[in-house]
N, C-alpha and C positions, 0 to 999 in steps of 0.2 A: 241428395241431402245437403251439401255444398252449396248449391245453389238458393235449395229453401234459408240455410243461414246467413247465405251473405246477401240475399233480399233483406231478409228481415234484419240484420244490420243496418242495410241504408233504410231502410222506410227510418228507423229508429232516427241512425245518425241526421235526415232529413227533418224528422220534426223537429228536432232539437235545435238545431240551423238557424229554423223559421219563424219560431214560435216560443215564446213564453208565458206562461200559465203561472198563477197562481190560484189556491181554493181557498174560501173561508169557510169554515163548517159552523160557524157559534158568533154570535152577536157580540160586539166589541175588541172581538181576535183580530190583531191586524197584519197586516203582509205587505211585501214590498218588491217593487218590480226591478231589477237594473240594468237598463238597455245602453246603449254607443251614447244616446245624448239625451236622455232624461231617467230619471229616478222618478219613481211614483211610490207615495205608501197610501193602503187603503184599510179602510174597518166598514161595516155596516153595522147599524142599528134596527130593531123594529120599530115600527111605524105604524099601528094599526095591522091592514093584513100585509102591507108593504114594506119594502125592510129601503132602507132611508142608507144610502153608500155614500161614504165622501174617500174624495181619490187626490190626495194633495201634492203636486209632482214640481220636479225642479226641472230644466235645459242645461245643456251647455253654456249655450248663448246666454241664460240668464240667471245663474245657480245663486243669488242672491236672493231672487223674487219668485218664491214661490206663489204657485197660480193653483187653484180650487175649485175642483168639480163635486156638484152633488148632484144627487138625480134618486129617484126610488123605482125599485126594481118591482113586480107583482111576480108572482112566479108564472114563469115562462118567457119571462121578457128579456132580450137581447138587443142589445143597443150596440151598432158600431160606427167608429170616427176619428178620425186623425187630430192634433192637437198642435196650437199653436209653437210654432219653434222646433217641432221633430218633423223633419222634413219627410221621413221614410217608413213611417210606422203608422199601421191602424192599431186602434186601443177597442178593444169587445169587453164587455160586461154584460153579464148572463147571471139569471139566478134560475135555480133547477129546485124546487122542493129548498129546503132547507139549507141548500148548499150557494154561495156565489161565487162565480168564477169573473177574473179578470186576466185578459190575457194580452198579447200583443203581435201583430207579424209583421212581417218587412215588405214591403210593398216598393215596386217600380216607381221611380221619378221620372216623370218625361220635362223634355223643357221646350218648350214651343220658340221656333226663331224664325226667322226671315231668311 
């Protein structure tokens, strides 16, 4: 029994680590992400059958100049990609049925040298 809970602790404590999530359930409801070196806030809109997401994020590096993605999602569509100025994150957007999720995980840097 021990052992089943202190699995299941770390599986926990591990997502939580790696990954951050947020949901949107409802069309103009917005949410906000906040990682080591950018802030992201996001809402969607419908679009026809498409639902139309704008994700407007800040850096570190450049917390004056926010920078602005849109893109529209069809359900079942998952997009992932890394973004200018966060060296160490992919960013996922995903819509399921009615629900959109954006989330983000911590991804390896390599540095290529001679």
């Amino acid at each position: 029994m021990k052992l089943i809970l202190s699995t299941a602790a770390l599986a926990l404590t591990a997502t939580t680590a790696l990954a951050d999530t947020v949901t949107l359930t409802r069309a103009n409801a917005g949410a906000t992400l906040h990682e080591s070196d950018a802030d992201m806030s996001v809402y969607w809109v419908e679009d026809g059958d498409a639902y139309a997401l704008t994700a407007t994020y800040v850096t570190d590096e450049a917390p004056a100049d926010p920078a602005r993605l849109r893109m529209h999602l069809s359900d079942g569509d998952t997009v992932t990609f890394g973004l200018p100025g966060v060296q160490d994150r992919l960013f996922t957007f995903a819509r399921d049925g009615e629900t959109v999720s954006v989330g983000s995980a911590r991804v390896g840097v390599d540095y290529a040298s001679k």
